[in-house]
Residue frames as a rotation matrix with the C-alpha (Angstrom) as fourth column:
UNK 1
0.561 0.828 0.000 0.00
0.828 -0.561 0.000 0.00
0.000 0.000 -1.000 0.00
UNK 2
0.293 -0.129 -0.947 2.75
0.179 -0.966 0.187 2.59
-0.939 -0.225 -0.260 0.98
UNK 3
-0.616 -0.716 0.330 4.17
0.355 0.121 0.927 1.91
-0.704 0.688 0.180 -2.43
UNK 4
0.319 0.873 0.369 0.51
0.940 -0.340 -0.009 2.50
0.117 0.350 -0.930 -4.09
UNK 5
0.664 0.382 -0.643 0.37
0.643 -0.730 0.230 5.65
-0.381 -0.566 -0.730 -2.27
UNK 6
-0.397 -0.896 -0.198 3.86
0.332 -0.342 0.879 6.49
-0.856 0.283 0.433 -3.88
UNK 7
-0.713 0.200 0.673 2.71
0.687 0.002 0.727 5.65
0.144 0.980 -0.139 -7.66
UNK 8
0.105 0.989 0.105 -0.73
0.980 -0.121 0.155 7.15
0.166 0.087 -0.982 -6.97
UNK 9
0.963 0.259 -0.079 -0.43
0.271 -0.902 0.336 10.63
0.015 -0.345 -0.939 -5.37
UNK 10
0.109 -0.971 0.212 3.94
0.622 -0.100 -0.776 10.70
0.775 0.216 0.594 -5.62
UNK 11
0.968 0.251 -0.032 2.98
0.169 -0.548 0.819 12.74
0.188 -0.798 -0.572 -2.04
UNK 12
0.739 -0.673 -0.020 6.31
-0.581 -0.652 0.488 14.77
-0.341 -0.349 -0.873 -0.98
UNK 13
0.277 -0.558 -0.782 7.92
-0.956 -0.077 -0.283 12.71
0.098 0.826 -0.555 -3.75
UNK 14
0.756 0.201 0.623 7.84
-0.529 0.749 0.399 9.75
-0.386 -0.631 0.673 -1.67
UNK 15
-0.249 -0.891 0.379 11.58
-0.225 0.434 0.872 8.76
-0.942 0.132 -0.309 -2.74
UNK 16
0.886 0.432 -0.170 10.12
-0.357 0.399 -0.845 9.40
-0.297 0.809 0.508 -6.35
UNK 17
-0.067 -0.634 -0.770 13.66
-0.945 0.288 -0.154 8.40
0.320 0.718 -0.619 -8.08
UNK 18
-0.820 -0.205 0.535 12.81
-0.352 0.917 -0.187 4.81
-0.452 -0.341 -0.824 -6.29
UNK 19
-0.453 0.655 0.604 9.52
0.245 0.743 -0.622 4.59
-0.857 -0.134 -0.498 -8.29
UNK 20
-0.600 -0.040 0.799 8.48
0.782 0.183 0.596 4.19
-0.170 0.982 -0.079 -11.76
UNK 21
0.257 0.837 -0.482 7.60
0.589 -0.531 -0.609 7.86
-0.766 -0.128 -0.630 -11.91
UNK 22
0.424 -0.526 0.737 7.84
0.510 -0.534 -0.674 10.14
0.748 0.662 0.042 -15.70
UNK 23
-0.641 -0.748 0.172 9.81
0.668 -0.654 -0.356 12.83
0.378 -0.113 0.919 -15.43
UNK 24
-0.677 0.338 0.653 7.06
-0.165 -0.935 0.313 15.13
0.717 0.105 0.689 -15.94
UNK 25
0.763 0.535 -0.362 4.82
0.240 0.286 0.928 13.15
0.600 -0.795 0.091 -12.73
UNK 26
0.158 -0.578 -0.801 8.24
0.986 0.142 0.092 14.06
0.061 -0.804 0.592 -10.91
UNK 27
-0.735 -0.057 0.676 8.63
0.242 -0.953 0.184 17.88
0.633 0.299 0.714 -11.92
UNK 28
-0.311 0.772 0.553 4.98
-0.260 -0.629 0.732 18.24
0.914 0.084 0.397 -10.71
UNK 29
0.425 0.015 -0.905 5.46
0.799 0.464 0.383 16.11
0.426 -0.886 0.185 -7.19
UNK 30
-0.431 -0.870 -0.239 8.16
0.874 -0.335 -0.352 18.32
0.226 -0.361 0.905 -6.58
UNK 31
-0.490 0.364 0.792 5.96
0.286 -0.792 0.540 21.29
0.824 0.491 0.284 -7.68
UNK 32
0.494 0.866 0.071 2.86
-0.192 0.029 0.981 20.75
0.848 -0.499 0.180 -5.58
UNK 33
0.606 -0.347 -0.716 4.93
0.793 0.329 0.512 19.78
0.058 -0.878 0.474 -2.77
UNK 34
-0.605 -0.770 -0.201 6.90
0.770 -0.502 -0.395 23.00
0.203 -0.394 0.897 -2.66
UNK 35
-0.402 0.739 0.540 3.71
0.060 -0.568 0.821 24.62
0.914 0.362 0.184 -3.15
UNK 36
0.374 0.883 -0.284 1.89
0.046 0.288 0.957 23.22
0.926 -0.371 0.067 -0.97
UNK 37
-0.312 -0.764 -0.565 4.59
0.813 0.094 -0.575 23.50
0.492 -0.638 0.592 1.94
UNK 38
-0.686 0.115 0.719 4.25
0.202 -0.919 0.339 26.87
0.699 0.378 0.607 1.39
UNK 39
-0.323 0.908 0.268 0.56
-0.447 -0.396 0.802 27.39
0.834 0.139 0.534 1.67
UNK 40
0.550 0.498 -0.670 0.00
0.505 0.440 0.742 24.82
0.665 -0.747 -0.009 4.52
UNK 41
0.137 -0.653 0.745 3.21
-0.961 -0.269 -0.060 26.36
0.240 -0.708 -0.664 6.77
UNK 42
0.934 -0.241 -0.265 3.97
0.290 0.943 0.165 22.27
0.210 -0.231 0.950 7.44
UNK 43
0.451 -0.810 0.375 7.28
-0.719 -0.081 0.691 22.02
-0.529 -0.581 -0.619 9.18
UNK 44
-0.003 -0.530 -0.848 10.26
-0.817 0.490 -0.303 20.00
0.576 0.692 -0.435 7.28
UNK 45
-0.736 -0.413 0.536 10.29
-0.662 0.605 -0.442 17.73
-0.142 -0.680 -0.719 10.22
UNK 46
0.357 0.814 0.459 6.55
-0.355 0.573 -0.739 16.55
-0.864 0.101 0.493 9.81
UNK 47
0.562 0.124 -0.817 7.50
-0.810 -0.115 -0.575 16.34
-0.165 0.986 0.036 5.82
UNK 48
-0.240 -0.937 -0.256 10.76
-0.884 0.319 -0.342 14.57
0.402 0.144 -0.904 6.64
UNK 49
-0.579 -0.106 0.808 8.84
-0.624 0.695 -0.356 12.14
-0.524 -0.711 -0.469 8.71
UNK 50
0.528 0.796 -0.296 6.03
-0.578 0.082 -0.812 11.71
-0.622 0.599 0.503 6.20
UNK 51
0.079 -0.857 -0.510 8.89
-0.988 0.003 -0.157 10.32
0.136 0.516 -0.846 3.92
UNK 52
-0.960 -0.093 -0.264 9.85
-0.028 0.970 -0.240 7.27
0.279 -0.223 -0.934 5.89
UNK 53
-0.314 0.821 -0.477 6.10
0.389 0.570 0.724 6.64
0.866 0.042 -0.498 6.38
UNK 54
-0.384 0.478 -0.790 5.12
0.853 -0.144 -0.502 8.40
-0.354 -0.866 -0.352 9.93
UNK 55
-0.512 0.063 0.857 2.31
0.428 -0.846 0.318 10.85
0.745 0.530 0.406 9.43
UNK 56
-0.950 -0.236 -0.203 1.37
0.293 -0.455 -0.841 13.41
0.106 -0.858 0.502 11.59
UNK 57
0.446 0.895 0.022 -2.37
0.893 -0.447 0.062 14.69
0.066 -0.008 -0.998 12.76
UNK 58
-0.730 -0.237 -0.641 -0.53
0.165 -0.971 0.171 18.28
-0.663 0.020 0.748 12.78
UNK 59
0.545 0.821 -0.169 -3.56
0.359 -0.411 -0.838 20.25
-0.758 0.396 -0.519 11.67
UNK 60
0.122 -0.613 -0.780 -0.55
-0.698 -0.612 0.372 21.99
-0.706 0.499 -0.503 8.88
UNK 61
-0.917 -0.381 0.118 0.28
-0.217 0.724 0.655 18.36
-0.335 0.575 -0.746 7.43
UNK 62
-0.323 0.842 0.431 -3.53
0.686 0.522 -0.506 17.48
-0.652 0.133 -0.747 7.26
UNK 63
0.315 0.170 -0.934 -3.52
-0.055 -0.979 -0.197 20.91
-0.948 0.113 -0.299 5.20
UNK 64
-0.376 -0.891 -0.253 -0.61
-0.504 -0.032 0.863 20.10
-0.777 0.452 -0.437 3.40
UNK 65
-0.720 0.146 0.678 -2.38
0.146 0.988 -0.057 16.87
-0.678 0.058 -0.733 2.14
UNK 66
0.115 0.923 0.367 -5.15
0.671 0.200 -0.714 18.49
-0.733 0.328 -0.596 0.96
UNK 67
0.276 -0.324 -0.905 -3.38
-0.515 -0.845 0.145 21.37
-0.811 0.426 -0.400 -0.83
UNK 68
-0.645 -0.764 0.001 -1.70
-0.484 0.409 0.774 18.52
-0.592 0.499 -0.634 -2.83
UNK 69
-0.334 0.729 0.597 -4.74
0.688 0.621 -0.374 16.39
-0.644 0.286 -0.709 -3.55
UNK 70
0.553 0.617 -0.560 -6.26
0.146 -0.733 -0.664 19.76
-0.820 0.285 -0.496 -4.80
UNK 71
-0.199 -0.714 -0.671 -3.06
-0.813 -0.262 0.520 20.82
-0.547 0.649 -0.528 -7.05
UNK 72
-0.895 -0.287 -0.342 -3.27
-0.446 0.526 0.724 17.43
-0.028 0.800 -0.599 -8.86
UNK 73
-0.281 0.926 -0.252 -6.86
-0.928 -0.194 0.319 17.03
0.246 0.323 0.914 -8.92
UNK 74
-0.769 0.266 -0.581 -7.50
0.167 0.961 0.219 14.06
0.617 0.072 -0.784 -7.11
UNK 75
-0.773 0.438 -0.459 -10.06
0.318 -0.359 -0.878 15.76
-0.549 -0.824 0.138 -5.51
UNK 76
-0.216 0.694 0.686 -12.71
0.707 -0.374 0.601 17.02
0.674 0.615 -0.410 -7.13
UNK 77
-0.492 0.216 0.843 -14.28
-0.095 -0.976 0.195 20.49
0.865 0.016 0.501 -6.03
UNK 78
0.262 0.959 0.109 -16.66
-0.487 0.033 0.873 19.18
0.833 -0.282 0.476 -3.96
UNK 79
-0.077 -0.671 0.738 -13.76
-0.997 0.069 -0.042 17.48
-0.023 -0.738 -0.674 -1.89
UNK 80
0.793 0.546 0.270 -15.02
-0.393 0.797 -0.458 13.91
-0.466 0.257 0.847 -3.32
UNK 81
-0.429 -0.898 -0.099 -11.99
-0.481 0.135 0.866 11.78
-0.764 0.419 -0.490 -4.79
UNK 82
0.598 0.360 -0.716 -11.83
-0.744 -0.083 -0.663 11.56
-0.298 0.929 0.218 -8.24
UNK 83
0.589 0.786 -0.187 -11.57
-0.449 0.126 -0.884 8.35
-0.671 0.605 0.428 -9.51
UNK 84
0.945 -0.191 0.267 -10.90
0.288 0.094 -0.953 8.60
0.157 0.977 0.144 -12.91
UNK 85
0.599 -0.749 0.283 -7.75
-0.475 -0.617 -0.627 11.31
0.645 0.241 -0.726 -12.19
UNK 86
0.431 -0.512 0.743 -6.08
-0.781 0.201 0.591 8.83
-0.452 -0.835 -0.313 -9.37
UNK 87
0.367 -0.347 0.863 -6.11
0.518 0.847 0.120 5.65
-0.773 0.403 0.491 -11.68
UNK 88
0.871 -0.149 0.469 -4.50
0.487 0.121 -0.865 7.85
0.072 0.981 0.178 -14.46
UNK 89
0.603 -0.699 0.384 -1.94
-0.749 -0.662 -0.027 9.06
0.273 -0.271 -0.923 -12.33
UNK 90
0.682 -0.237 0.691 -0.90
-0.125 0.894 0.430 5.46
-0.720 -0.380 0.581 -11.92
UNK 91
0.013 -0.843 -0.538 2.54
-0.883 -0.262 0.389 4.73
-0.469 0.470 -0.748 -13.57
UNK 92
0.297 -0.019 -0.955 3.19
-0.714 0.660 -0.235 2.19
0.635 0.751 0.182 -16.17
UNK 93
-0.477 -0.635 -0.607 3.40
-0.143 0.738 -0.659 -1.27
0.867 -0.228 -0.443 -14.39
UNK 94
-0.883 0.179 0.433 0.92
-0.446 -0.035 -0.895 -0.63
-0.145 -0.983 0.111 -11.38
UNK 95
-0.867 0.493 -0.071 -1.65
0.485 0.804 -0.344 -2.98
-0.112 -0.333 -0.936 -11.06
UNK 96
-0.753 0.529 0.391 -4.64
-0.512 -0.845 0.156 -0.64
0.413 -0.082 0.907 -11.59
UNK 97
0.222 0.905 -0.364 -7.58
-0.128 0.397 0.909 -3.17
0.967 -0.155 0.204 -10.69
UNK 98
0.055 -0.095 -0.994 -5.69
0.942 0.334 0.020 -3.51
0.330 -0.938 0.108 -7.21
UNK 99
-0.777 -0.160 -0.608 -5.76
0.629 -0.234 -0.742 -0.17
-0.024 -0.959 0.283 -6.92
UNK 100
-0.368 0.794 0.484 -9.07
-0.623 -0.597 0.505 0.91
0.690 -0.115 0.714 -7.87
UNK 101
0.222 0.458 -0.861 -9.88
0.516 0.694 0.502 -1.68
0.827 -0.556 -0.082 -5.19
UNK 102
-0.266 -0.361 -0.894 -8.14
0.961 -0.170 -0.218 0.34
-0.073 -0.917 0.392 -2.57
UNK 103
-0.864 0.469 0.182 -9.49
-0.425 -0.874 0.236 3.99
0.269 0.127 0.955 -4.06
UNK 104
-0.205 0.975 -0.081 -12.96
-0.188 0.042 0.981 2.31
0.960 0.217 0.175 -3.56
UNK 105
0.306 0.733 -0.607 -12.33
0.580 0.362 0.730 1.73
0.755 -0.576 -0.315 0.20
UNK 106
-0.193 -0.292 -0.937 -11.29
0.821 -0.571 0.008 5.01
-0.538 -0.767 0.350 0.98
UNK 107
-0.883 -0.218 0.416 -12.69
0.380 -0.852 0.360 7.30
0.276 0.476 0.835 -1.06
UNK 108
0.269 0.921 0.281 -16.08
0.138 -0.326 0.935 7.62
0.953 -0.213 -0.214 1.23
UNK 109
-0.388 -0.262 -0.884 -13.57
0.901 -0.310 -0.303 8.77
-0.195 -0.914 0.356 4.45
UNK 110
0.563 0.460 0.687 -14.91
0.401 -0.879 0.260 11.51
0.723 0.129 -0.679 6.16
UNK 111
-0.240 0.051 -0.970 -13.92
0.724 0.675 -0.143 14.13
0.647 -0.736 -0.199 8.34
UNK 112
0.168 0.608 -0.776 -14.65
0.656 -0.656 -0.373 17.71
-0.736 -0.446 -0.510 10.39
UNK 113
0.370 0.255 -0.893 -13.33
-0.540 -0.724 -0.430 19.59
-0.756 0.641 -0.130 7.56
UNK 114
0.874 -0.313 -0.371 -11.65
-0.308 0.232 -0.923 19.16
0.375 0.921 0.106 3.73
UNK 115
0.132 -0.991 0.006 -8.58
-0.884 -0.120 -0.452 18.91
0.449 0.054 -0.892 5.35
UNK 116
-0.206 0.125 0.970 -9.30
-0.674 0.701 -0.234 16.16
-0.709 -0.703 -0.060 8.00
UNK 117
0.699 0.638 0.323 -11.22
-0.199 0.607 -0.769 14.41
-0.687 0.474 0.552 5.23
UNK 118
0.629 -0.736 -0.251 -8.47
-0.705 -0.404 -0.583 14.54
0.327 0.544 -0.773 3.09
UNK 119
-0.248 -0.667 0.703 -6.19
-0.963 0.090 -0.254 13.44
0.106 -0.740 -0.664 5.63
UNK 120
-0.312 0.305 0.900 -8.19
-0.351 0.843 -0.408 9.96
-0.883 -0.442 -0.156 6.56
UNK 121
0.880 0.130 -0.457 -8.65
-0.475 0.230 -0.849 9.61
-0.005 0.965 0.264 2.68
UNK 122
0.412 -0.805 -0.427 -4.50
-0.712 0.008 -0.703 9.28
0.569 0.594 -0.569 2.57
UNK 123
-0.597 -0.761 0.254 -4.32
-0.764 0.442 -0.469 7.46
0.245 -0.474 -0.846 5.45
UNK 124
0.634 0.758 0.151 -6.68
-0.547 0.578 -0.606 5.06
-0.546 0.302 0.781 4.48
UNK 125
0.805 -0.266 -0.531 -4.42
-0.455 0.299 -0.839 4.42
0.382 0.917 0.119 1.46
UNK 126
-0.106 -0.901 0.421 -1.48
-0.932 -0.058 -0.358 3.73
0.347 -0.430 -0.833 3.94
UNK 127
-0.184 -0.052 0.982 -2.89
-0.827 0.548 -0.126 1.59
-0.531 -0.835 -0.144 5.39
């Protein structure tokens, strides 16, 4: 699954040069993830832990998350996960029927706001 989570969403690059991401899915990890740093105020430490797999309920990282989801549109407007745009962010070589099996039991997490909801969307997928 954490590997999924790599291919699928390339979240704070998740050690993209270790996974069969284009170039141009690595350009735009990088992007959205400096972006999204930014805009949430996430600390490098939370990021740095996120990496090796420990995520944080910091109310900034649960930001972060959604800032990203939003930037590459696996969200939809309505805060609803799209789908279509997750399985086509899947890199050559990923299983897609295993993971629209996992997008289908976490894409009805909820929680108090977009961010939270967000948040228990991605860590759904971790798990």
């Amino acid at each position: 699954s954490v590997v999924l989570i790599c291919l699928a969403f390339a979240v704070f690059n998740c050690g993209a040069d270790n996974v069969h991401l284009t170039e141009t899915q690595k350009e735009k990890a990088k992007q959205y993830t400096s972006e999204c740093v930014e805009e949430s105020g996430v600390s490098t430490e939370v990021i740095n832990a996120a990496k090796t797999g420990q995520y944080s309920e910091d109310k900034a990282f649960k930001k972060f998350v959604l800032c990203f989801f939003n930037k590459s549109a696996i969200l939809n407007s309505d805060g609803t996960l799209n789908m279509d745009v997750a399985l086509a962010k899947l890199p050559p070589g990923v299983n897609k029927s295993e993971a629209q099996s996992v997008l289908e039991q976490c894409k009805d997490k909820t929680g108090q706001d977009a961010a939270d909801k967000a948040f228990e969307i991605f860590q759904c997928y971790y798990k």
